[in-house]
PDB file of N, CA, C and O in Angstrom:
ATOM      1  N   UNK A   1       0.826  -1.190   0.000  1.00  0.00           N
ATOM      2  CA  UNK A   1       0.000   0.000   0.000  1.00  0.00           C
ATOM      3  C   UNK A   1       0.873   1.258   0.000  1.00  0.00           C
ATOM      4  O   UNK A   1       0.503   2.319  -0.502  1.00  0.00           O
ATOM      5  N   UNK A   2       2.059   1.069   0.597  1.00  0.00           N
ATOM      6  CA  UNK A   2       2.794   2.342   0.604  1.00  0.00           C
ATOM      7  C   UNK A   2       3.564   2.589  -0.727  1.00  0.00           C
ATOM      8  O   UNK A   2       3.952   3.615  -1.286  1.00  0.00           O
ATOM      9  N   UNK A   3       3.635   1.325  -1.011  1.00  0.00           N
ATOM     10  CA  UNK A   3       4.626   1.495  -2.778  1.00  0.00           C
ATOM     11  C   UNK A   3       3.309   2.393  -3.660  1.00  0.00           C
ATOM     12  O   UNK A   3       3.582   3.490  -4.148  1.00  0.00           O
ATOM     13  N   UNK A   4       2.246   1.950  -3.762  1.00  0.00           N
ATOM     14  CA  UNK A   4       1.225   2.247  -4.252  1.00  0.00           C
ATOM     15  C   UNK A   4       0.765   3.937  -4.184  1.00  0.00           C
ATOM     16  O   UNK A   4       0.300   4.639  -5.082  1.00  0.00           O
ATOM     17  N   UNK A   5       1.016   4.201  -3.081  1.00  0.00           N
ATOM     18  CA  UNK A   5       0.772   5.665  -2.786  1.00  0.00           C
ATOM     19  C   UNK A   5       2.146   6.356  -3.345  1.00  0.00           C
ATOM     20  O   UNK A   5       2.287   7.267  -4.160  1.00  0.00           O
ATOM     21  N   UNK A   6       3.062   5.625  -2.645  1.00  0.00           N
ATOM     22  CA  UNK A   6       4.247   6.586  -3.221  1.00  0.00           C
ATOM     23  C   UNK A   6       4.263   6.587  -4.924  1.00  0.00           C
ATOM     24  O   UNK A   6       4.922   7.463  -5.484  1.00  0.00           O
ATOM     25  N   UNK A   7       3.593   5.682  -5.651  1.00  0.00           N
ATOM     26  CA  UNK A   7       3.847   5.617  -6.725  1.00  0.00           C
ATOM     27  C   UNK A   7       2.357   6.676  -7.663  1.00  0.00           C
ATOM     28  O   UNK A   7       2.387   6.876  -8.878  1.00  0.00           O
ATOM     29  N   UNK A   8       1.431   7.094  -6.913  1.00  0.00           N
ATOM     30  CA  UNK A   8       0.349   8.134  -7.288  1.00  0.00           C
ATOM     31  C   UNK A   8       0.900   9.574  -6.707  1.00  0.00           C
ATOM     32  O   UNK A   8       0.582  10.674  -7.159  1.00  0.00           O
ATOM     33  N   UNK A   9       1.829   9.320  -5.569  1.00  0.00           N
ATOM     34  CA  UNK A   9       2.363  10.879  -5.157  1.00  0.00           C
ATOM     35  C   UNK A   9       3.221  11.262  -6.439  1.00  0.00           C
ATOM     36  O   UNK A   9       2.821  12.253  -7.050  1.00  0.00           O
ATOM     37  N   UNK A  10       4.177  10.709  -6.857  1.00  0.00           N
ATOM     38  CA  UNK A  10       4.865  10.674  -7.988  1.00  0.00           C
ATOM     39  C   UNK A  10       4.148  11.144  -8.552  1.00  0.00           C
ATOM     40  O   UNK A  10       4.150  12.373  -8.496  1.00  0.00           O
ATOM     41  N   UNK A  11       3.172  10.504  -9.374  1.00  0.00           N
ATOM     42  CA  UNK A  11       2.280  10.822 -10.822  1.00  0.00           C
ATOM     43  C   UNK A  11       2.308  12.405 -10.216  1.00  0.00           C
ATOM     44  O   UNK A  11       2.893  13.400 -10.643  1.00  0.00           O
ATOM     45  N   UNK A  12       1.507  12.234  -9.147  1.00  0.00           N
ATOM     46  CA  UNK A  12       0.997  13.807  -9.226  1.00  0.00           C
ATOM     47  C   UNK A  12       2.028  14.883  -9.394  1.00  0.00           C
ATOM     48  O   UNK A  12       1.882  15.897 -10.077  1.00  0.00           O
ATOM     49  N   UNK A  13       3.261  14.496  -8.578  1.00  0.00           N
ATOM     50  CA  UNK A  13       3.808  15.819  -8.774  1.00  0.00           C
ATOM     51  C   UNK A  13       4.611  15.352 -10.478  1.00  0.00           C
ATOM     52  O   UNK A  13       4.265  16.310 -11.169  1.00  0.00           O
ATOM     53  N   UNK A  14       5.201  14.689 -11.125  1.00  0.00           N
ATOM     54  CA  UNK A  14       4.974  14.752 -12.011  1.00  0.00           C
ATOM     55  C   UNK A  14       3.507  15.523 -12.822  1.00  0.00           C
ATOM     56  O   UNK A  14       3.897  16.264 -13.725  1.00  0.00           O
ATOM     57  N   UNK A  15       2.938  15.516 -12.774  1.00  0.00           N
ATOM     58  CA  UNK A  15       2.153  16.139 -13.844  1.00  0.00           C
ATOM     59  C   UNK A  15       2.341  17.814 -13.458  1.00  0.00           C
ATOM     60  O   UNK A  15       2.354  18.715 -14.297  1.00  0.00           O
ATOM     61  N   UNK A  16       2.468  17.974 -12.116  1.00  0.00           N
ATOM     62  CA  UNK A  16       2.267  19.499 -11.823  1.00  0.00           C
ATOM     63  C   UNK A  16       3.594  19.709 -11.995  1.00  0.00           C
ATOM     64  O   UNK A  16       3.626  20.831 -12.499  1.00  0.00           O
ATOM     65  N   UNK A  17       5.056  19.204 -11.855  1.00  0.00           N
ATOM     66  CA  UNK A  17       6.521  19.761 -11.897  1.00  0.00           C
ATOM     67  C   UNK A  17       7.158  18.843 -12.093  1.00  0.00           C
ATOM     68  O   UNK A  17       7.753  18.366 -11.127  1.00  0.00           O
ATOM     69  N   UNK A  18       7.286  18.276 -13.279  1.00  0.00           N
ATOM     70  CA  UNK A  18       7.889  17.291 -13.833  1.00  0.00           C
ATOM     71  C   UNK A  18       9.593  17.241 -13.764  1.00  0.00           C
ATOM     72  O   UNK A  18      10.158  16.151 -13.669  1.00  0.00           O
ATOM     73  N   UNK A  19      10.514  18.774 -13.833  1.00  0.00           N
ATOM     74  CA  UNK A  19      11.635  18.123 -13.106  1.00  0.00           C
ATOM     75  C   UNK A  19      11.942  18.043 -11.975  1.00  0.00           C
ATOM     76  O   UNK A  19      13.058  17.645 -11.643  1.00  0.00           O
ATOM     77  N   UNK A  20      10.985  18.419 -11.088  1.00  0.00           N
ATOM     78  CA  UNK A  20      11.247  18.272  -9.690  1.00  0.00           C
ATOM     79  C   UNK A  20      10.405  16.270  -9.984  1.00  0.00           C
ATOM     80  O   UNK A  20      11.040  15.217  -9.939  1.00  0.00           O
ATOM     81  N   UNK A  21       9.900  16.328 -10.074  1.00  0.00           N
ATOM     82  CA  UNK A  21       9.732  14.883  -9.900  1.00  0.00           C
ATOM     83  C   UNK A  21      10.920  14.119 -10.674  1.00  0.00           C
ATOM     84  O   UNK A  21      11.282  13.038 -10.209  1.00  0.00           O
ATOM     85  N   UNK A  22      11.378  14.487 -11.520  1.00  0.00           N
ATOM     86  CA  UNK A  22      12.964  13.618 -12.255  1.00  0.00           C
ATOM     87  C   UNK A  22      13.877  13.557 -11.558  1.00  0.00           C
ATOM     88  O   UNK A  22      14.692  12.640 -11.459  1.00  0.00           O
ATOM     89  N   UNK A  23      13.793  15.158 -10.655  1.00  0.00           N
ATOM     90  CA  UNK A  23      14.778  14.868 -10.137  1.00  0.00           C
ATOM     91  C   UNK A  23      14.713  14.210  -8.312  1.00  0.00           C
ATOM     92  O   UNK A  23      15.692  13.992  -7.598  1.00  0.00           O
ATOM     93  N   UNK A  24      13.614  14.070  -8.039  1.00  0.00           N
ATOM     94  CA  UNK A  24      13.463  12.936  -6.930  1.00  0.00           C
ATOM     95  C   UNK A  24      13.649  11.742  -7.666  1.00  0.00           C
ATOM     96  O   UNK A  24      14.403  10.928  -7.134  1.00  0.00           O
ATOM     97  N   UNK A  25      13.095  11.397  -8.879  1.00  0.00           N
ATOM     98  CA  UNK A  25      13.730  10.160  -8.853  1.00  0.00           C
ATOM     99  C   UNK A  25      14.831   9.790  -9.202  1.00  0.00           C
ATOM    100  O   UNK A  25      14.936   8.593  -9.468  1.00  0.00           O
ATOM    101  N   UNK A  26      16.230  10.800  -9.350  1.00  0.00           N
ATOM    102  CA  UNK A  26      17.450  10.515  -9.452  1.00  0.00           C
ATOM    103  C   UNK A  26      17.900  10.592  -8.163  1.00  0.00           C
ATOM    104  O   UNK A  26      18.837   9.831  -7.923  1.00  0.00           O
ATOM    105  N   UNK A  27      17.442  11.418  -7.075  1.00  0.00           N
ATOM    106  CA  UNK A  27      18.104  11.408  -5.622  1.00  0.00           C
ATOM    107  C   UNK A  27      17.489  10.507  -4.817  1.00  0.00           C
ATOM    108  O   UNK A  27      17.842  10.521  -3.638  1.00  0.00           O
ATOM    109  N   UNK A  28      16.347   9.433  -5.272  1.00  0.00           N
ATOM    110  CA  UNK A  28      15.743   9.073  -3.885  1.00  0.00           C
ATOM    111  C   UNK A  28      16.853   7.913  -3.937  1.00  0.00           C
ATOM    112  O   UNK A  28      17.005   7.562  -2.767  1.00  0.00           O
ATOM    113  N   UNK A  29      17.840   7.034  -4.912  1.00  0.00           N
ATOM    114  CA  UNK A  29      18.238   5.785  -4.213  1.00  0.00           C
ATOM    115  C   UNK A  29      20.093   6.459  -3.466  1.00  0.00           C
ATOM    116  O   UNK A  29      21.079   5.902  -2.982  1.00  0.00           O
ATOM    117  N   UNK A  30      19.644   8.082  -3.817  1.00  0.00           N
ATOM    118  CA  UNK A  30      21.245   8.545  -3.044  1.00  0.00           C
ATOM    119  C   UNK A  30      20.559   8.820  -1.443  1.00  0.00           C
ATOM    120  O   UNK A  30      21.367   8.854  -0.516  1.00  0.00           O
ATOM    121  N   UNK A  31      18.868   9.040  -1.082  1.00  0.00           N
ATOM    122  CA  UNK A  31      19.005   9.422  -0.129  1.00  0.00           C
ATOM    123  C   UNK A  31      18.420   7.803   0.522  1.00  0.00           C
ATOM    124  O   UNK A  31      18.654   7.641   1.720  1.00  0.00           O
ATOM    125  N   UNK A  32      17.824   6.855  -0.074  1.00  0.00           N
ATOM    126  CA  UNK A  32      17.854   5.592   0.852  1.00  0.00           C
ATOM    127  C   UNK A  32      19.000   5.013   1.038  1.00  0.00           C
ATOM    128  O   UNK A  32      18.939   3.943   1.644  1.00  0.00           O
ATOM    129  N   UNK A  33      20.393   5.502   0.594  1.00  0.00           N
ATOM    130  CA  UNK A  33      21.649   5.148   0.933  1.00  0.00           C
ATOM    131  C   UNK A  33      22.215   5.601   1.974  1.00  0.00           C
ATOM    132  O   UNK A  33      22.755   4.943   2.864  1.00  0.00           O
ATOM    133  N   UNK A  34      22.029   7.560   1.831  1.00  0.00           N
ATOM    134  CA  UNK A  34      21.998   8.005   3.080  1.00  0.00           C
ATOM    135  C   UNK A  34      21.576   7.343   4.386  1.00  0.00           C
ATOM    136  O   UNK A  34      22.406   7.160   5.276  1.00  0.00           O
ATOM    137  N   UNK A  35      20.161   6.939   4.534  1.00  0.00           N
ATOM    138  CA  UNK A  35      19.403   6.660   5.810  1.00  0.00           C
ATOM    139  C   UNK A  35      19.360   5.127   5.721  1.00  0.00           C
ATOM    140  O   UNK A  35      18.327   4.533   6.029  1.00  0.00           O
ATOM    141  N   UNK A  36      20.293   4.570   5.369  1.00  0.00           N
ATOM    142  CA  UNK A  36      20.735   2.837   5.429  1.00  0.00           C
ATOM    143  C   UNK A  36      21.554   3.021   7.128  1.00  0.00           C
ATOM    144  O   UNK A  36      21.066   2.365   8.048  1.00  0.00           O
ATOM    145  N   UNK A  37      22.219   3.516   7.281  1.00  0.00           N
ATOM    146  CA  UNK A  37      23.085   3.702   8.564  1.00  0.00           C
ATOM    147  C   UNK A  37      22.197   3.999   9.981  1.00  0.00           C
ATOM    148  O   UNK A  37      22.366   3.448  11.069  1.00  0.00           O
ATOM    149  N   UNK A  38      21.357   4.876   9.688  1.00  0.00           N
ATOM    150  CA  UNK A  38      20.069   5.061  10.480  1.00  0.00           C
ATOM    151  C   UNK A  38      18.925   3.902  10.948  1.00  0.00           C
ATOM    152  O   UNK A  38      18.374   3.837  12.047  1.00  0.00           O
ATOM    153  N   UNK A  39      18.760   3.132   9.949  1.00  0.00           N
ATOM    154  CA  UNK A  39      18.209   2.220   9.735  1.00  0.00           C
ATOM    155  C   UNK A  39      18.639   0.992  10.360  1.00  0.00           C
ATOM    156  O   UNK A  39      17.791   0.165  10.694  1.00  0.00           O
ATOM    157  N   UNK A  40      20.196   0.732  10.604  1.00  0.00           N
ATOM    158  CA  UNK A  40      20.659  -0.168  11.008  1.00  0.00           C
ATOM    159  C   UNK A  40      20.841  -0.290  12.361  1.00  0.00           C
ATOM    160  O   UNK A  40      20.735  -1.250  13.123  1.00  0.00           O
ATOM    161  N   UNK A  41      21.175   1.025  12.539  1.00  0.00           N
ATOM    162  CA  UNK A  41      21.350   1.582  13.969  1.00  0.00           C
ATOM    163  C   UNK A  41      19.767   1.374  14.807  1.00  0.00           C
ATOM    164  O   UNK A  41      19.764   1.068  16.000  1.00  0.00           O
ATOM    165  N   UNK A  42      18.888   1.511  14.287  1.00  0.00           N
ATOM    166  CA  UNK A  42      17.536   1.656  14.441  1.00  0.00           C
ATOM    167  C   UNK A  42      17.266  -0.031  15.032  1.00  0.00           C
ATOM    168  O   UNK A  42      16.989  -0.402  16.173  1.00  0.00           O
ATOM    169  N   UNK A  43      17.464  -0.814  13.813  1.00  0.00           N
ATOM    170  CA  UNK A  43      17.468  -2.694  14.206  1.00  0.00           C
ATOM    171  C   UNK A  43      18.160  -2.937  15.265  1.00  0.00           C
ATOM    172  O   UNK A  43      17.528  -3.522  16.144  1.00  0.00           O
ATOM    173  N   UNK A  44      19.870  -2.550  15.621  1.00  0.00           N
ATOM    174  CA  UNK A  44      20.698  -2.838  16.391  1.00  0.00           C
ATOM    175  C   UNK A  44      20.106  -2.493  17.711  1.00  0.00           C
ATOM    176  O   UNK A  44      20.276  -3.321  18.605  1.00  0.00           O
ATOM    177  N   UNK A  45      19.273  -1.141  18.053  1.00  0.00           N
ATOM    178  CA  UNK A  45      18.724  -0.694  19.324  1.00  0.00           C
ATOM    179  C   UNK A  45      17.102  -1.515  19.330  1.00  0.00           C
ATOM    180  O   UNK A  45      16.496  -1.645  20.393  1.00  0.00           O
ATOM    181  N   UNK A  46      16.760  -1.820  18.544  1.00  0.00           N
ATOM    182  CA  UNK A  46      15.759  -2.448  19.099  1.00  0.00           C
ATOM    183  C   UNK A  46      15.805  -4.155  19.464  1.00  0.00           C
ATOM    184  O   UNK A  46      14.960  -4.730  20.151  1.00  0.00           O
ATOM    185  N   UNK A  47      16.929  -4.756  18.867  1.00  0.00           N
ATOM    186  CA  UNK A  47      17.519  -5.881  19.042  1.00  0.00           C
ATOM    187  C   UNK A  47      18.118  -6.002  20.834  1.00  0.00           C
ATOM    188  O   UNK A  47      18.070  -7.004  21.547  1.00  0.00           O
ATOM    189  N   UNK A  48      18.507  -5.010  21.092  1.00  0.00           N
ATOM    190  CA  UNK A  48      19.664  -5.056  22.449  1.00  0.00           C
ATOM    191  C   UNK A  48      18.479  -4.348  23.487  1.00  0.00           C
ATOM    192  O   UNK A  48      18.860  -4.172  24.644  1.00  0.00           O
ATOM    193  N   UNK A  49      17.032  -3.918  23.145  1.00  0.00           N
ATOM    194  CA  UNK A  49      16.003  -3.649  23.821  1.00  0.00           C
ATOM    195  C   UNK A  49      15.461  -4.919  24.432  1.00  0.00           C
ATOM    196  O   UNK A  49      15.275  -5.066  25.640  1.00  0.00           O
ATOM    197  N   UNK A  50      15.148  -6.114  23.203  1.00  0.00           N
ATOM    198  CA  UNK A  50      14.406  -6.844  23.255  1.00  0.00           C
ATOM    199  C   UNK A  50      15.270  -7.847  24.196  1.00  0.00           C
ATOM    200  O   UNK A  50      14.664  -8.383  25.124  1.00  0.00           O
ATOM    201  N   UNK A  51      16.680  -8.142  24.011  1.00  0.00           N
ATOM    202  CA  UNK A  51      17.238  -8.743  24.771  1.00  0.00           C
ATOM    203  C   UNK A  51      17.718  -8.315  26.187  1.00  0.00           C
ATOM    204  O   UNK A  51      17.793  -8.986  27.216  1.00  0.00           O
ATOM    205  N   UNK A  52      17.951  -7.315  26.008  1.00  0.00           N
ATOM    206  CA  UNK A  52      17.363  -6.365  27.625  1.00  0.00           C
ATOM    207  C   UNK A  52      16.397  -6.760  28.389  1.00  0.00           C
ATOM    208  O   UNK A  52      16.428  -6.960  29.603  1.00  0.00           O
ATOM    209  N   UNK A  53      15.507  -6.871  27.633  1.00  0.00           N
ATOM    210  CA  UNK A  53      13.409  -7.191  28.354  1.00  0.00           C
ATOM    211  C   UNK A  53      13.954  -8.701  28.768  1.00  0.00           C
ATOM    212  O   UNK A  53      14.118  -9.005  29.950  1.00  0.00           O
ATOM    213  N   UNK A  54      14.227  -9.644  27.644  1.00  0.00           N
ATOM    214  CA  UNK A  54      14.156 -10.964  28.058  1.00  0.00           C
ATOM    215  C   UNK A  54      15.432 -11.439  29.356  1.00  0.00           C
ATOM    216  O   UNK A  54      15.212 -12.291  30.217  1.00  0.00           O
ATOM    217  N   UNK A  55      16.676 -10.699  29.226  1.00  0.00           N
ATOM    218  CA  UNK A  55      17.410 -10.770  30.299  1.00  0.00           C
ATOM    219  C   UNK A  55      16.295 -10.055  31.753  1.00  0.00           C
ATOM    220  O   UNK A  55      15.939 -10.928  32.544  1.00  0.00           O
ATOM    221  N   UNK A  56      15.965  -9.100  31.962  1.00  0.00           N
ATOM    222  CA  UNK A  56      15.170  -8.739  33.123  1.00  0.00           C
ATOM    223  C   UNK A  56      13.713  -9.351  33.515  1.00  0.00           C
ATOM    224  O   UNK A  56      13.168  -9.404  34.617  1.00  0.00           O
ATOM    225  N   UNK A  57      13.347  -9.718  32.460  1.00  0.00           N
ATOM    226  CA  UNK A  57      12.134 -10.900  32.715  1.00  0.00           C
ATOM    227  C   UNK A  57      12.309 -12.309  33.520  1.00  0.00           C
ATOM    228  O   UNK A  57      11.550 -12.824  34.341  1.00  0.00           O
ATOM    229  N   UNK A  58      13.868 -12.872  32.889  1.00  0.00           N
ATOM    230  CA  UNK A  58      14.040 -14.161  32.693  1.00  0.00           C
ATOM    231  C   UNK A  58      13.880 -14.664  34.317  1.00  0.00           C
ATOM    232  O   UNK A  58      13.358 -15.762  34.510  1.00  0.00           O
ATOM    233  N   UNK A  59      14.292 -13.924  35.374  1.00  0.00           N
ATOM    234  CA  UNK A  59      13.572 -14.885  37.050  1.00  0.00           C
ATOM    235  C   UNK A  59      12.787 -14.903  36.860  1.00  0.00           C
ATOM    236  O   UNK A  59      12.397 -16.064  36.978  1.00  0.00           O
ATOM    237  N   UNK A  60      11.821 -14.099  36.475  1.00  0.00           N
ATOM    238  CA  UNK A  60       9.759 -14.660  36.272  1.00  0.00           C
ATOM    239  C   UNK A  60       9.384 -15.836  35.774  1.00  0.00           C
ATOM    240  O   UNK A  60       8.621 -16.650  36.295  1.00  0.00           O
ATOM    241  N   UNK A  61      10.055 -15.921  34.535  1.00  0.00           N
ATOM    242  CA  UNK A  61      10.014 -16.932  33.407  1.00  0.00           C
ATOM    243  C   UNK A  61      10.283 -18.234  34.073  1.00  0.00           C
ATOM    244  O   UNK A  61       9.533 -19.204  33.963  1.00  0.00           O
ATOM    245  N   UNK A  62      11.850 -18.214  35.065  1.00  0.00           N
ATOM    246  CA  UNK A  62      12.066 -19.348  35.697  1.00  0.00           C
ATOM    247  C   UNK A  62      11.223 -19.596  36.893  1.00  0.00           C
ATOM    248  O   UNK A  62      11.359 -20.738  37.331  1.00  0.00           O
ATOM    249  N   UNK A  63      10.359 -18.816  37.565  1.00  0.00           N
ATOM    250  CA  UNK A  63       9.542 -18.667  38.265  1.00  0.00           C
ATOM    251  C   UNK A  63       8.172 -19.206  37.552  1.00  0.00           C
ATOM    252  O   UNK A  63       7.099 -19.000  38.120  1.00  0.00           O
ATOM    253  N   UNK A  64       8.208 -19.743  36.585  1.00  0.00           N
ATOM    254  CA  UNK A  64       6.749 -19.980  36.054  1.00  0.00           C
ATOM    255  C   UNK A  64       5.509 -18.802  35.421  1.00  0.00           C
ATOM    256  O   UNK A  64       4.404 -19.168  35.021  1.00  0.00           O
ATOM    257  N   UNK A  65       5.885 -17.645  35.438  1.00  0.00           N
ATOM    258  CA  UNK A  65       5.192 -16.552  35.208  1.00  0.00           C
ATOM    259  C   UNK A  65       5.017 -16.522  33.378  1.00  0.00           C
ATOM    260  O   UNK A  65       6.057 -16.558  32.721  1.00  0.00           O
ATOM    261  N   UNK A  66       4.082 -16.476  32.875  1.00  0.00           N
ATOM    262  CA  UNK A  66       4.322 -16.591  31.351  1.00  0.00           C
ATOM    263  C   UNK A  66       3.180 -15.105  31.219  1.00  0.00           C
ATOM    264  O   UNK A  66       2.532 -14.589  32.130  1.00  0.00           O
ATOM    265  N   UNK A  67       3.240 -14.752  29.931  1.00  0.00           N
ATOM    266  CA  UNK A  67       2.449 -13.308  29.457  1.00  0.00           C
ATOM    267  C   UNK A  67       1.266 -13.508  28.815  1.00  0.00           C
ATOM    268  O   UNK A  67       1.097 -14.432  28.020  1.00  0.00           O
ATOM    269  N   UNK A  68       0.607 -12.871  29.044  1.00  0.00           N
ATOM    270  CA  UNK A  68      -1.085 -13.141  28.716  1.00  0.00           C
ATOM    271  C   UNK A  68      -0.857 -13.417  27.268  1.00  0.00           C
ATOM    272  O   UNK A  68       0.162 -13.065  26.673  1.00  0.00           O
ATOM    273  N   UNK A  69      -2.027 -14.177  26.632  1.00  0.00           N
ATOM    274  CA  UNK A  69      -2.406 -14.060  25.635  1.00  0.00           C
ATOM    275  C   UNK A  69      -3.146 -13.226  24.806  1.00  0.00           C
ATOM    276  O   UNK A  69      -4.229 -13.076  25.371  1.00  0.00           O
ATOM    277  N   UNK A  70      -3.134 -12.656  23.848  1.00  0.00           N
ATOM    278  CA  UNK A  70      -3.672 -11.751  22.867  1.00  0.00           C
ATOM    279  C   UNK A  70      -5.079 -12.458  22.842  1.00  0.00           C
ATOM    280  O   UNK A  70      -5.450 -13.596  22.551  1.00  0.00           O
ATOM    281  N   UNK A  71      -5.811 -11.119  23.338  1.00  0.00           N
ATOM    282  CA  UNK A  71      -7.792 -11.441  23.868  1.00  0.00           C
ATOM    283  C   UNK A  71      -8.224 -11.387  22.637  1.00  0.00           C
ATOM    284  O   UNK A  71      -8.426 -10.209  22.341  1.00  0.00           O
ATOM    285  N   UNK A  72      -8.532 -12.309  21.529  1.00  0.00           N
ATOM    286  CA  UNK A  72      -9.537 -12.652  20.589  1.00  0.00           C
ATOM    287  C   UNK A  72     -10.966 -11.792  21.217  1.00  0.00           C
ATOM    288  O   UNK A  72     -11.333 -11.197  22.230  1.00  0.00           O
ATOM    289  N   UNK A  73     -11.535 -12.251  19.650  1.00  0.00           N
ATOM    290  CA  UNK A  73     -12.909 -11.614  19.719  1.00  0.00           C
ATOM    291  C   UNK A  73     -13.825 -12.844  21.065  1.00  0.00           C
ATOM    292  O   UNK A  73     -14.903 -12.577  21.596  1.00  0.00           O
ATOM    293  N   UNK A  74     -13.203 -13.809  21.257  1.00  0.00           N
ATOM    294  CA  UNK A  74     -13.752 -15.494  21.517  1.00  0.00           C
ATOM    295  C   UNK A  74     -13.443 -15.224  22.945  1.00  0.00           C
ATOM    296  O   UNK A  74     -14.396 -15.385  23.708  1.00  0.00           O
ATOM    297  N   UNK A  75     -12.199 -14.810  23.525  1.00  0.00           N
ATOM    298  CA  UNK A  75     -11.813 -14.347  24.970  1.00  0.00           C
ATOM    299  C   UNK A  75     -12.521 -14.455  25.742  1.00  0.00           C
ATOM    300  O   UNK A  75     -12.402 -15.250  26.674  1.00  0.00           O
ATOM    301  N   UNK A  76     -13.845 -13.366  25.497  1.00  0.00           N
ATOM    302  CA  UNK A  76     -14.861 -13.306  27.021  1.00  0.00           C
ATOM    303  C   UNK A  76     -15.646 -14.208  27.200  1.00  0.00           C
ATOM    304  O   UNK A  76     -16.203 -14.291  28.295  1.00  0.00           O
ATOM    305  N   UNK A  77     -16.043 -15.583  25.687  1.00  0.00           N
ATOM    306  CA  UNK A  77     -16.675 -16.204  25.923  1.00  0.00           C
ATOM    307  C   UNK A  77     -16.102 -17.545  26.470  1.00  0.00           C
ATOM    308  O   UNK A  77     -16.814 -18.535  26.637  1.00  0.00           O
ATOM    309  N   UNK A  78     -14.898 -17.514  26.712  1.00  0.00           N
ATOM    310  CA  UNK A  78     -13.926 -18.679  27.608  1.00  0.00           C
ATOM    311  C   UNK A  78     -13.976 -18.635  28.882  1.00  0.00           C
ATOM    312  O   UNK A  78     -13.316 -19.427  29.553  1.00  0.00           O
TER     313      UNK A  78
END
């Protein structure tokens, strides 16, 4: 859905400023190169989050404590 939109935002500004739209599409794979580093950095902190949570959880866990389940529409009738 987002390729899809980005690809009607295009049209449009193409039709209204056609080299400003040429020339986004000569800079957009210099600026998803740019924000590749951002991006990684972005995975790396949410990676060392998640293993954070599961290191400070993990006495519960060995304690028997487990995390609710995601309440279906079916939930209240259990």
């Amino acid at each position: 859905m987002k390729t899809l939109f980005a690809v009607v935002a295009w049209c449009i500004l193409f039709v209204l400023c056609w080299p400003l739209a040429l020339l986004v599409l000569v800079l957009w794979p210099l600026v998803w190169l740019v924000a590749l580093p951002f991006r990684l950095v972005g995975i790396t902190f949410t990676a060392l989050f998640a293993f954070l949570q599961a290191l400070l959880f993990l006495p519960a866990r060995l304690l028997g404590w487990r995390p609710r389940q995601a309440q279906g529409p079916h939930a209240a009738a259990a």
